[in-house]
C-alpha positions in Angstrom: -7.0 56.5 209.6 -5.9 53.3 211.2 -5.9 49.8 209.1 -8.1 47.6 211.2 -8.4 44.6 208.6 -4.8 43.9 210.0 -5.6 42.0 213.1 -1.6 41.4 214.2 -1.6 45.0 215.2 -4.8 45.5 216.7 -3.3 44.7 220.5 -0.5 47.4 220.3 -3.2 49.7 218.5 -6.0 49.2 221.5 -3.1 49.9 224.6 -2.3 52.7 222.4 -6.2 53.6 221.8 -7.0 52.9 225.6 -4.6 54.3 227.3 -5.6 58.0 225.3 -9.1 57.7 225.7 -9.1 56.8 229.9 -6.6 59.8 230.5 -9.0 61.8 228.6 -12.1 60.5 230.5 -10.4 61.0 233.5 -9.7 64.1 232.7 -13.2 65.1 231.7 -14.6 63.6 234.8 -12.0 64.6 237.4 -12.9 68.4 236.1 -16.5 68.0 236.4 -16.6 66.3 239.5 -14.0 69.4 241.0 -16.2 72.5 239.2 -19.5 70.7 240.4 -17.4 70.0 244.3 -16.0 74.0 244.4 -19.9 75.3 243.0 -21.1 73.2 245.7 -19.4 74.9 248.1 -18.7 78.2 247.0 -22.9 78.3 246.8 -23.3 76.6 250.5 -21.1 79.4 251.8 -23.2 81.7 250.1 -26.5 80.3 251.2 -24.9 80.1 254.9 -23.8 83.7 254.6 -27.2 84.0 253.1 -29.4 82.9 256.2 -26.9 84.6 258.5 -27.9 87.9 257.1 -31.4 87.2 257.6 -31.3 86.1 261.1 -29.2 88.9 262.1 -32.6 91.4 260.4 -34.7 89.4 262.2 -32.9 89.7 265.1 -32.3 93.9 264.5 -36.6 94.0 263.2 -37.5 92.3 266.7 -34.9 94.2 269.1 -36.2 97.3 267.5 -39.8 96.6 268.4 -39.2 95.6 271.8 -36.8 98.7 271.9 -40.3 100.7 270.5 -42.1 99.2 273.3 -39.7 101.2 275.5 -41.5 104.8 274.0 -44.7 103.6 275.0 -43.6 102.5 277.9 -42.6 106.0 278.7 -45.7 107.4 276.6 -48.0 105.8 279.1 -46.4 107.0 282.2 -47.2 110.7 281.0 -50.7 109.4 279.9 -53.2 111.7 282.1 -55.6 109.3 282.2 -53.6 107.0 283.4 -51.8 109.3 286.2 -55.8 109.7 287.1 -56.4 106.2 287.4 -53.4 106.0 289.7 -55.1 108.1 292.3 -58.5 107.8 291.9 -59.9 104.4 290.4 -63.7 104.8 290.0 -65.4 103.2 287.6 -65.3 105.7 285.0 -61.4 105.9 285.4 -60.9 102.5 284.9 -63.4 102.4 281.7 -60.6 105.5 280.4 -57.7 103.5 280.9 -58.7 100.5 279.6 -60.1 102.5 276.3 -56.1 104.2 276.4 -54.8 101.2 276.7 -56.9 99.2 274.2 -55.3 102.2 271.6 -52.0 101.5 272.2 -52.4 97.8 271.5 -54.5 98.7 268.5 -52.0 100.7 267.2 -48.9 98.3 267.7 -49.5 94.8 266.0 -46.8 93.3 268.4 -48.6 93.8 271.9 -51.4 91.5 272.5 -52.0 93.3 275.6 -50.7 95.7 278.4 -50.9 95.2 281.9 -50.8 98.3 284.2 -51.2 98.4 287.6 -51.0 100.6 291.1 -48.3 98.7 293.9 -50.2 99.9 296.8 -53.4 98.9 295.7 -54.0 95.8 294.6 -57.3 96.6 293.4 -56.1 99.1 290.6 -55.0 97.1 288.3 -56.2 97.4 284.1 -55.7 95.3 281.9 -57.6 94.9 278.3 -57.1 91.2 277.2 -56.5 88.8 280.7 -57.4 88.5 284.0 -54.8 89.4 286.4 -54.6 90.2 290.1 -52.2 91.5 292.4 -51.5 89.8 295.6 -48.3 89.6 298.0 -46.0 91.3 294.8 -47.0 88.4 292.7 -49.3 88.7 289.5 -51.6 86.0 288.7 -52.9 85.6 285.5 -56.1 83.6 284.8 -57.2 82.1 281.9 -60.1 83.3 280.9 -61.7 80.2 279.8 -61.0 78.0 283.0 -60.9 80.0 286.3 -58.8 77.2 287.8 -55.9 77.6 285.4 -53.8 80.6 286.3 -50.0 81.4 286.6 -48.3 83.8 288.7 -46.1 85.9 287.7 -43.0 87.5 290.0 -42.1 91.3 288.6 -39.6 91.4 291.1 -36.5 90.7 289.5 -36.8 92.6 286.8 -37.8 95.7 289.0 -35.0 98.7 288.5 -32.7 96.6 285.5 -30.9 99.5 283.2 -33.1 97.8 280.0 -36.3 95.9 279.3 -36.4 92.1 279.7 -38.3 89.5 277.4 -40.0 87.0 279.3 -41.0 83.3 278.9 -43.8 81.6 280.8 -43.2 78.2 279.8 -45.7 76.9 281.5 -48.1 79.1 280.0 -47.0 80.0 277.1 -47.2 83.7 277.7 -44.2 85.8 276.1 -44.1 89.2 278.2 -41.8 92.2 277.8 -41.1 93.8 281.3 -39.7 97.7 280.3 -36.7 99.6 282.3 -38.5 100.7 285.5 -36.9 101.6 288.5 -38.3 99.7 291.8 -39.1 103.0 293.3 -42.3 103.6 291.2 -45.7 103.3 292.9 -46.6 101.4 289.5 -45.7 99.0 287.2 -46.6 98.3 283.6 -45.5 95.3 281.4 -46.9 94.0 277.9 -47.7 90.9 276.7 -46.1 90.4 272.8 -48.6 88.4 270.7 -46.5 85.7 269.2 -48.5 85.2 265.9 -47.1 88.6 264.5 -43.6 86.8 265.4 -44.3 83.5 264.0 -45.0 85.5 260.8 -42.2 87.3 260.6 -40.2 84.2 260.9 -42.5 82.7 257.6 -41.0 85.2 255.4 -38.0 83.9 255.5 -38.9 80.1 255.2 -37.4 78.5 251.8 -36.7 75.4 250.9 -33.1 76.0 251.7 -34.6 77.3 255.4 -37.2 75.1 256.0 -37.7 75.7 260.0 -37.2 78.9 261.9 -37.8 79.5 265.5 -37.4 81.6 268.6 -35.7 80.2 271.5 -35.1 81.4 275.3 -31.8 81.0 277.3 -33.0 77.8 278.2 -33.4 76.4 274.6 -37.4 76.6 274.7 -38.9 76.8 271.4 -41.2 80.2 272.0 -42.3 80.4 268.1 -41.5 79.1 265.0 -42.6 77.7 261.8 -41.8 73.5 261.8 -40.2 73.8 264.7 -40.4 70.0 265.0 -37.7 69.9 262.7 -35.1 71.8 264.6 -36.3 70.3 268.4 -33.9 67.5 267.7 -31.4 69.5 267.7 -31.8 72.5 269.9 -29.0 70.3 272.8 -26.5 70.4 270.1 -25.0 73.5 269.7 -23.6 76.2 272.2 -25.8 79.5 272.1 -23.3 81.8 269.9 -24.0 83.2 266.8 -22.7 81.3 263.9 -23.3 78.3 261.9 -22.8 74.8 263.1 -23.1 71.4 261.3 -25.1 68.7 262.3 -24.4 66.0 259.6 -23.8 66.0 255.7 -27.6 66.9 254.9 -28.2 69.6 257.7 -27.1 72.9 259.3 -27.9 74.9 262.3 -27.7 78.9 261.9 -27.9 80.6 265.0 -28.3 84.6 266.1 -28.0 85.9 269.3 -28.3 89.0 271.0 -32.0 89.8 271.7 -32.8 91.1 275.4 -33.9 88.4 278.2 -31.2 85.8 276.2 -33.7 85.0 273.6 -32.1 83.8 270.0 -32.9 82.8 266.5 -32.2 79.8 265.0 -32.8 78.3 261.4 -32.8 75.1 259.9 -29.9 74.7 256.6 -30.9 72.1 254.4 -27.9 71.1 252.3 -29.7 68.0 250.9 -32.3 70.5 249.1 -29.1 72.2 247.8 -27.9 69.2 246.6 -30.7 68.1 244.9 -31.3 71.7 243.3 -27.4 71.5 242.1 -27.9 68.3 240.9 -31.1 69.5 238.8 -28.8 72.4 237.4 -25.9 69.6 236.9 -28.6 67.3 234.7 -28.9 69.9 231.8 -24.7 69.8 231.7 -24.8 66.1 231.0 -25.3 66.4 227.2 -22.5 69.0 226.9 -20.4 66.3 228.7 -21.2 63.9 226.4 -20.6 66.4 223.0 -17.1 66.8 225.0 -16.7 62.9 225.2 -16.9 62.5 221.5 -14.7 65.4 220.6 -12.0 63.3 223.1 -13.0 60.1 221.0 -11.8 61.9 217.9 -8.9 63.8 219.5 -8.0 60.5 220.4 -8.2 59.1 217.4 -6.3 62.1 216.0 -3.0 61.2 218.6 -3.1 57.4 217.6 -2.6 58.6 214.0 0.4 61.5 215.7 1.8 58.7 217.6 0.9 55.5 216.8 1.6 55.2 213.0 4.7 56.7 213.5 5.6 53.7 215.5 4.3 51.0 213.5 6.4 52.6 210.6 9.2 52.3 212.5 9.1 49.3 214.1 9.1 47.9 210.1 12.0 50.2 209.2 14.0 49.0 212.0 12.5 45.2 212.5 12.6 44.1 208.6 11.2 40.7 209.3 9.0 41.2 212.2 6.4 37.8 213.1 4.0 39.9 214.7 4.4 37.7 217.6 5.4 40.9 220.2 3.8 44.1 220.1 5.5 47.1 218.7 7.1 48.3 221.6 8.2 44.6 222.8 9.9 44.1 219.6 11.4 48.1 219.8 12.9 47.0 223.3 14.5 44.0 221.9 16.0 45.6 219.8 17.0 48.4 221.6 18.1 45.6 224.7 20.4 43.7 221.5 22.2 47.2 220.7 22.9 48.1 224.4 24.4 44.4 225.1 26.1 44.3 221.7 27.9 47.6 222.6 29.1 46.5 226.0 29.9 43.2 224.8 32.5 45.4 222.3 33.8 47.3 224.9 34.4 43.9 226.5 36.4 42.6 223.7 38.1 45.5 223.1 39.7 45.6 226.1 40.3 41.6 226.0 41.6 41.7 222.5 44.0 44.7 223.9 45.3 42.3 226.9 45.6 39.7 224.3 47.8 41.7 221.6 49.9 42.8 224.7 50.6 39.5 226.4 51.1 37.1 222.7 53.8 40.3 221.6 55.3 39.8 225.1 55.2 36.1 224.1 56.7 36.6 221.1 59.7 39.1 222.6 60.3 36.0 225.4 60.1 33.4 223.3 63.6 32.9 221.5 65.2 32.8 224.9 63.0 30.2 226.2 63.6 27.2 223.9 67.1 27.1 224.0 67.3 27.0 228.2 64.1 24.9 229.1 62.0 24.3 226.1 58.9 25.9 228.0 57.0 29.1 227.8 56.4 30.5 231.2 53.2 31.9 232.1 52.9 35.8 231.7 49.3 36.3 232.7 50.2 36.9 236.1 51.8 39.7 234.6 48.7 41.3 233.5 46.3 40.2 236.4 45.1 43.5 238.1 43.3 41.6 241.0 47.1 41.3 243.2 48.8 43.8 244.0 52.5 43.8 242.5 55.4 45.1 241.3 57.5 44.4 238.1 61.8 44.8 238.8 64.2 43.7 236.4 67.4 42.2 237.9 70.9 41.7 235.6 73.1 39.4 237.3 76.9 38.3 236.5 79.5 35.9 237.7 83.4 36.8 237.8 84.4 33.5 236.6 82.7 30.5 235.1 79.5 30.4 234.0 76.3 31.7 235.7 74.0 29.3 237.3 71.2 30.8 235.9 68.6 28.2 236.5 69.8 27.9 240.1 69.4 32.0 240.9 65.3 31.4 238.5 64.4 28.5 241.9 65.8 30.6 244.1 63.9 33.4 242.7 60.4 31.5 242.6 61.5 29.5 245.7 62.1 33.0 248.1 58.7 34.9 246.2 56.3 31.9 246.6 55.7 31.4 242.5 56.7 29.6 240.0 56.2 32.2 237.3 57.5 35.3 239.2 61.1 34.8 237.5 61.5 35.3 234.0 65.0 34.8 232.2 65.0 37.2 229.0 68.7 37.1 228.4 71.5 34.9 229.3 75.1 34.8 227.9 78.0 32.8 229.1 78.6 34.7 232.4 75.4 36.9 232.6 71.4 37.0 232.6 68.8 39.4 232.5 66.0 38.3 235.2 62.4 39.4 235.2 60.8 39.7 238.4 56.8 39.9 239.1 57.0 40.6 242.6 53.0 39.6 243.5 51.4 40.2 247.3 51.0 42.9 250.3 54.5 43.0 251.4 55.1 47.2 251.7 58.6 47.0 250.5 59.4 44.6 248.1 62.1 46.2 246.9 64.0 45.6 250.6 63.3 42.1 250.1 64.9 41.6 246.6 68.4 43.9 248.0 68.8 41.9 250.8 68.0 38.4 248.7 70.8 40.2 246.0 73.4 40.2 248.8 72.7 36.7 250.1 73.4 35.2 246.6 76.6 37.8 247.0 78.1 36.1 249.8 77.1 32.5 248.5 77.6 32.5 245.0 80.0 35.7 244.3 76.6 37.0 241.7 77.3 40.7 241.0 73.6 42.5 241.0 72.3 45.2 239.7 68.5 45.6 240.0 66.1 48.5 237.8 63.5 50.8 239.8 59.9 48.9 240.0 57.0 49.1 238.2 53.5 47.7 238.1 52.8 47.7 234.1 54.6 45.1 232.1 54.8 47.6 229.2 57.4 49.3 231.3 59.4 46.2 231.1 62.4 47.5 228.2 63.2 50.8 230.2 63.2 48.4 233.3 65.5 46.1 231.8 67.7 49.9 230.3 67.8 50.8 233.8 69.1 47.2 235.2 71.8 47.2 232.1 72.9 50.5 233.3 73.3 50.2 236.4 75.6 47.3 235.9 78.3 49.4 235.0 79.3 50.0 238.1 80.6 46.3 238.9 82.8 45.5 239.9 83.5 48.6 242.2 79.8 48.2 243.8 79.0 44.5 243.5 75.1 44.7 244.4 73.8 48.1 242.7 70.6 50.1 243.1 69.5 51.7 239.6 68.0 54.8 242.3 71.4 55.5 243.7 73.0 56.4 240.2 72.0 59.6 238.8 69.0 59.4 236.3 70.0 57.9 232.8 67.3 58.4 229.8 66.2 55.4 228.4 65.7 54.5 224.7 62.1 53.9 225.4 59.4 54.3 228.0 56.3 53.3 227.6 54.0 56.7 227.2 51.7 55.9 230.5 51.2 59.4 231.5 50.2 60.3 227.9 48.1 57.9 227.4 46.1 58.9 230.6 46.1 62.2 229.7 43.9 61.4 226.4 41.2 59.8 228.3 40.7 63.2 230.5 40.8 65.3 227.5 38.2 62.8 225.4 36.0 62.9 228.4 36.2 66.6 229.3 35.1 66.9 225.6 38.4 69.0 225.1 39.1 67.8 221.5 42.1 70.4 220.6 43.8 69.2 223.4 43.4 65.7 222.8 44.7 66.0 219.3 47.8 67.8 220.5 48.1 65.2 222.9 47.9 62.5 219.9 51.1 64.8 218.1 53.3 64.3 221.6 52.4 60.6 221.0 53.5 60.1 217.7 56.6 61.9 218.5 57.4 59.1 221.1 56.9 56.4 218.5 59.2 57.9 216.6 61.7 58.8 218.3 61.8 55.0 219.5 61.7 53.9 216.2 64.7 55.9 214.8 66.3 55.0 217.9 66.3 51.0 216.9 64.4 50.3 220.5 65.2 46.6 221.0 61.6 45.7 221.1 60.2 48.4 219.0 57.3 46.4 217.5 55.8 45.1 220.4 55.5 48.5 222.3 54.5 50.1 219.2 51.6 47.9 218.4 50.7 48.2 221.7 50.6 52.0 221.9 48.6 52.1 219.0 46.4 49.5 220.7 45.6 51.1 223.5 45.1 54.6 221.9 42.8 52.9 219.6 40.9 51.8 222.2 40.6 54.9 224.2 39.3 56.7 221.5 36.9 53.8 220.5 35.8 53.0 224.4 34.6 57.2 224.6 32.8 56.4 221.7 30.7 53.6 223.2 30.7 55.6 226.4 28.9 58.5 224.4 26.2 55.8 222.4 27.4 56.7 219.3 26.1 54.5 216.6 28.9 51.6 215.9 28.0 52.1 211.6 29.2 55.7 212.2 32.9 53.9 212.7 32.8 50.3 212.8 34.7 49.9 209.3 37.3 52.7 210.2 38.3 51.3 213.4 38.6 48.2 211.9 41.1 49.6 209.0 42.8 51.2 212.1 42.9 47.8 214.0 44.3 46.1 211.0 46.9 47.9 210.1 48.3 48.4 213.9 48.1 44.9 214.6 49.2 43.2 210.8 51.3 46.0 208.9 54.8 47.7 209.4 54.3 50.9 211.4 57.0 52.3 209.6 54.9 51.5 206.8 51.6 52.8 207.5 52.2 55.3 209.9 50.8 58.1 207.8 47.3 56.1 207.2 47.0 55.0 211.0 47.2 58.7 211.8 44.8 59.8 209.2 42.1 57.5 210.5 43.0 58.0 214.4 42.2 61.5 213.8 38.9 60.9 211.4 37.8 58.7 214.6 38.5 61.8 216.3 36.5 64.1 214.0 33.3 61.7 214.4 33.9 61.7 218.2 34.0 65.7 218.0 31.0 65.7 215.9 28.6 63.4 217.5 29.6 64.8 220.9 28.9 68.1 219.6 25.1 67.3 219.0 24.3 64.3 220.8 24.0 66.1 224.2 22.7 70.2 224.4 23.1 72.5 227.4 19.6 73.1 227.0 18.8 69.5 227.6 21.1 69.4 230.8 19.6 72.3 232.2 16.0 70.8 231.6 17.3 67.8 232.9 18.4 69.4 236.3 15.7 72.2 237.1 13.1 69.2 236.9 14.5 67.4 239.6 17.0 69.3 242.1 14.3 69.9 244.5 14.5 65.9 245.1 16.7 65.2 248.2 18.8 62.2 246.7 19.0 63.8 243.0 22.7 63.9 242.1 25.3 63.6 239.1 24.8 60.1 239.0 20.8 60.4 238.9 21.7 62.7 236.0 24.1 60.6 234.0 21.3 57.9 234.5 18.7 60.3 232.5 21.2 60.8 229.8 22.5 56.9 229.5 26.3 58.1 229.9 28.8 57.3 232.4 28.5 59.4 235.5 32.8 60.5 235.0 31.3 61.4 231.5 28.1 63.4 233.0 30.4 65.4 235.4 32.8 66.7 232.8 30.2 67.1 230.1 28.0 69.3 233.0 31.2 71.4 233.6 31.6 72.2 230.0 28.5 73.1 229.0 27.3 74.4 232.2 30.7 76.5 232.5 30.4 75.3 236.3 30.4 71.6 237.8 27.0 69.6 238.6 27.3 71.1 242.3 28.0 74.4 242.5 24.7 74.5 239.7 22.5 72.7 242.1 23.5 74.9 244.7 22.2 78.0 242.8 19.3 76.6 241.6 18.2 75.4 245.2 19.6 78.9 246.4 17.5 81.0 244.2 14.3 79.3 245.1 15.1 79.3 249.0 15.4 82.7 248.8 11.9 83.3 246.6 10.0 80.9 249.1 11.4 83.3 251.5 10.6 86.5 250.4 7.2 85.3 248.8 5.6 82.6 251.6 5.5 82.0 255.1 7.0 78.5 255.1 9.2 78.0 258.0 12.8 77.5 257.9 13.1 73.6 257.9 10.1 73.6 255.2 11.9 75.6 253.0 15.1 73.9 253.0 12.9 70.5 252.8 11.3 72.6 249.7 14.9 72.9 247.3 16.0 69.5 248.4 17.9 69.5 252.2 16.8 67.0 254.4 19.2 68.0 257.3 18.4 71.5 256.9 21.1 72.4 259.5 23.4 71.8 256.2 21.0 74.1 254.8 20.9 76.8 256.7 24.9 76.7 257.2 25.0 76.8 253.2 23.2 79.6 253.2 24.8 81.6 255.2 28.2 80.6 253.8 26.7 81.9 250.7 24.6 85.0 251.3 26.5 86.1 254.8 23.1 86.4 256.6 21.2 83.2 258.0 17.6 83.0 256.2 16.1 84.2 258.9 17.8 87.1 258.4 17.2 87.1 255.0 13.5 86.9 255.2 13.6 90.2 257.8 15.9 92.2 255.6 14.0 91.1 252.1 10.3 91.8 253.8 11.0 94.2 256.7 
């Protein structure tokens, strides 16, 4: 386990330590807090479908009495005591009826009494619980414990309705069902429905989770219920349809409709009491919550000793001397930070120690000429400045008689191109010179310029000119001056000569540009066979110029091996491979380019060119997989902006160096693999969802899904709606 008598580490230790054990907790928490949310719910839903179900029995257990009441109904209308009492009401009569009617009600706990009575007489009227009379069409009932308290009672509009009508007497309290009767009959008979037998009804189904139920009209009267002071509040709130409707985060209403006369049932939901029963279940989890806390404490503990150790240990490998002063990972970063600048600081050097071998060999090749016409080195960096845009023309001029005025034609040079470094003398003899020009600025044809500046000195000073093609590397500068020479051979027929107008001679030397440029697209397309066949084609040049007796052989030699030096050595900082895997071969290499005789070690700077080669080939090989590129790309090219350079970024290479390392692993370029990826998963989120168009192609990564849908086509023939028709009919 961890060391904690070594207080210098303890900060790195408790991030480490922290950060583990809050994920964890999270994690712990967030999952109890979602299982307890989705219970929650999931058990509402079911308590809601729950008192649904037993509103709609209630509902079906009342409609189905009232819809019994219709069989007595027609049970009492073939009653022969009761047809007797419709045509003959004495005394005795009315003592039969009222004991027929009195069975009924005894037999059927829901009628609390029946009313029957004779329309043309308003005399005959029975009735075995209340006091009623019959007056003008109108029923009055009295109550039978205060004569002056009555309420009337109008039959008429339910007279002749297809069904049988529950009625509310508000004012009363009375709760009558009026059976299907056509208007026509010389009688009428109604029942009064005791409302105790409903009320208990209603208490069977009273819970905790239900804690009110009642019995409403169309008119939202409370008729019956148990605490139906609970639900009065509410009763304005809702529409009257059957279904569930919240009132706040505590409360419910569950209504049913459907009952004859526009009567419903409503109950009372009471998610608190859920809550607080859920909460009691919840309490008895609490300990198994905190047995899973202190198995996280020791799978934490478990990844410090995975992760952290492993880390301390290698901060001390790396860091031999470390203060404790930093945390581990401040000190890794420094380190890490040191190598990154150290390696682009190299490459920086490299390529200003290559300008610098360049220009002091050029220096050296200009030199003898200089001291003996001015004393004075002119400046050559102009010749090497890449920020102005020039060209580089060598000019051999000669006088027919007398000796040239060589310094005269160098100011008239410098004086006509605006610098006084863009002439350089490199030869002179008694009659002739060899000019270098560095022809520097915008002009489109500079050429033009230096022909018709040629013919001027022509007519004034009788200077025979012959001028070399142009070029804009100084390294070009012997096969320029090959060209100028040549063309001079045509004087004195053709006193101001173009080296283009003579067919093409083949120089001695020219410096191997094309080559050279051609190993730097095989190193990064990883295409090391090529590269080393390119390497051979160089060599040969060197040679060739060598056996040939090149009049500056040295220089461009050195400077060859230079540059392809550096190439190789640049694709290997490019590529992060460690400098200890070749730091003291390339600077072997570097030494004996730059010091010895290449004729000399020509063998040995080949040998280690292509064992810098080998570790490029090697490292290369394993320092990038396919596998990690195509992890690399199927995490991300669902993101809009995601592209090679995004890409090159995850793998800390040069984007030139991503693109060609993607096309040969890949066997297909960073584009045209993005484009299958997203293609492939355009066409499962069409087959499989019902996202629309625009989502989808929002989905693999198109913002303007017009580009989209035009790819898509392009690529499938069919537009994706089509797709989607054809794939899922």
């Amino acid at each position: 386990m961890i060391n904690f008598k070594k207080q210098k580490s303890i900060p790195t230790y408790l991030k480490y330590f922290m950060s583990y054990f809050i994920i964890f907790s999270v994690l712990i928490l967030g999952f109890f807090f979602i299982i307890r949310y989705n219970l929650s719910r999931r058990y509402l839903n079911q308590l809601s479908e729950q008192s649904m179900s037993q509103l709609e029995n209630l509902t079906v257990e009342l409609t189905d009495d009232l819809i019994f009441l219709e069989h007595i109904n027609s049970s009492l209308q073939s009653n022969v005591k009761l047809i007797r009492y419709r045509y003959n009401a004495s005394g005795w009569q009315t003592y039969e009826t009222h004991q027929e009617l009195q069975k009924y009600i005894s037999a059927n706990k829901m009628i609390s009494d029946i009313c029957f009575t004779v329309k043309n007489n308003t005399e005959t009227i029975c009735s075995t619980k209340n006091i009623i009379s019959y007056r003008d069409n109108i029923f009055r009932i009295t109550n039978a414990g205060n004569y002056q308290d009555f309420l009337d009672f109008d039959p008429q509009p339910y007279l002749g309705m297809s069904s049988g009508q529950l009625i509310f007497l508000s004012n009363e309290n009375y709760l009558i069902y009026f059976p299907a009767q056509s208007s026509t009959l010389d009688y009428m008979i109604f029942f009064f429905i005791d409302k105790n037998e409903i009320m208990r009804s209603l208490k069977k189904n009273i819970s905790d989770i239900n804690p009110a139920m009642v019995l409403i009209d169309s008119n939202r009267q409370i008729v019956t219920g148990v605490n139906a002071e609970q639900l009065a509040p509410y009763l304005e709130s809702f529409s009257l349809e059957t279904g569930i409707f919240n009132i706040d985060s505590d409360s419910s209403i569950c209504i049913n409709t459907g009952i004859p006369g526009g009567f419903s049932v409503v109950s009372l939901i009471s998610n608190a009491s859920l809550k607080r029963q859920l909460d009691y279940a919840y309490a008895s989890s609490y300990l198994l919550l905190i047995l899973l806390s202190c198995a996280g404490f020791l799978l934490v503990l478990l990844a410090m000793k995975i992760t952290y150790l492993p880390l301390r240990r290698l901060t001390k490998k790396i860091i031999h001397n470390s203060t404790y002063r930093q945390e581990y990972l401040e000190q890794l970063n420094d380190v890490f930070t040191n190598v990154v600048e150290q390696n682009h600081l190299l490459e920086k050097k490299l390529k200003k120690y290559q300008l610098f071998v360049k220009k002091s060999l050029l220096d050296s090749a200009i030199e003898p000429n200089y001291f003996d016409i001015q004393g004075a080195l002119p400046n050559i960096d102009r010749l090497f400045d890449l920020e102005f845009p020039k060209e580089i023309f060598a000019i051999q001029m000669k006088t027919p008689q007398g000796e040239i005025p060589y310094l005269l034609l160098q100011s008239a040079f410098q004086e006509a191109l605006s610098d006084k470094d863009s002439c350089i003398i490199l030869k002179r003899n008694a009659d002739s010179a060899l000019f270098l020009i560095n022809f520097i600025g915008s002009e489109p044809n500079k050429k033009k310029v230096l022909w018709e500046l040629l013919h001027d000195f022509y007519r004034k000073q009788g200077c025979f000119s012959a001028m070399s093609d142009g070029s804009k590397s100084p390294l070009d500068i012997p096969a320029l001056c090959e060209r100028a020479i040549h063309a001079s051979s045509l004087w004195p027929e053709i006193p101001v000569v173009d080296y283009l107008d003579l067919p093409p001679a083949k120089t001695s030397f020219t410096y191997p540009h094309e080559q050279l440029e051609q190993l730097n697209k095989m190193l990064q397309s990883m295409n090391f066979d090529e590269t080393k066949n390119v390497l051979k084609e160089i060599r040969y040049i060197i040679d060739d110029a060598v056996q040939k007796e090149n009049p500056l052989p040295d220089f461009y030699v050195r400077s060859i091996l230079v540059d392809l030096t550096t190439s190789i050595i640049g694709y290997m900082i490019q590529t992060k491979i460690a400098p200890e895997a070749y730091e003291d071969l390339y600077h072997e290499t570097l030494f004996f380019c730059r010091s010895c005789s290449y004729t000399e070690k020509a063998e040995a700077i080949e040998s280690n060119i292509y064992r810098l080669l080998d570790i490029c080939q090697q490292k290369a090989n394993v320092h990038i997989t396919s596998a990690r590129i195509r992890q690399l790309i199927e995490e991300s090219y669902c993101q809009p902006n995601f592209s090679i350079y995004e890409l090159a970024e995850k793998l800390h290479i040069s984007f030139t160096y991503a693109s060609n390392l993607v096309k040969k692993k890949l066997n297909q370029n960073f584009a045209d693999y993005v484009w299958t990826l997203r293609l492939e998963k355009a066409k499962e989120l069409l087959k499989q969802t019902d996202l629309s168009i625009d989502e989808i192609g929002a989905a693999v990564g198109y913002i303007n899904t017009s580009s989209f849908r035009r790819k898509f086509k392009q690529e499938t023939g069919l537009t994706p709606s089509e797709f989607r028709q054809r794939e899922c009919g």
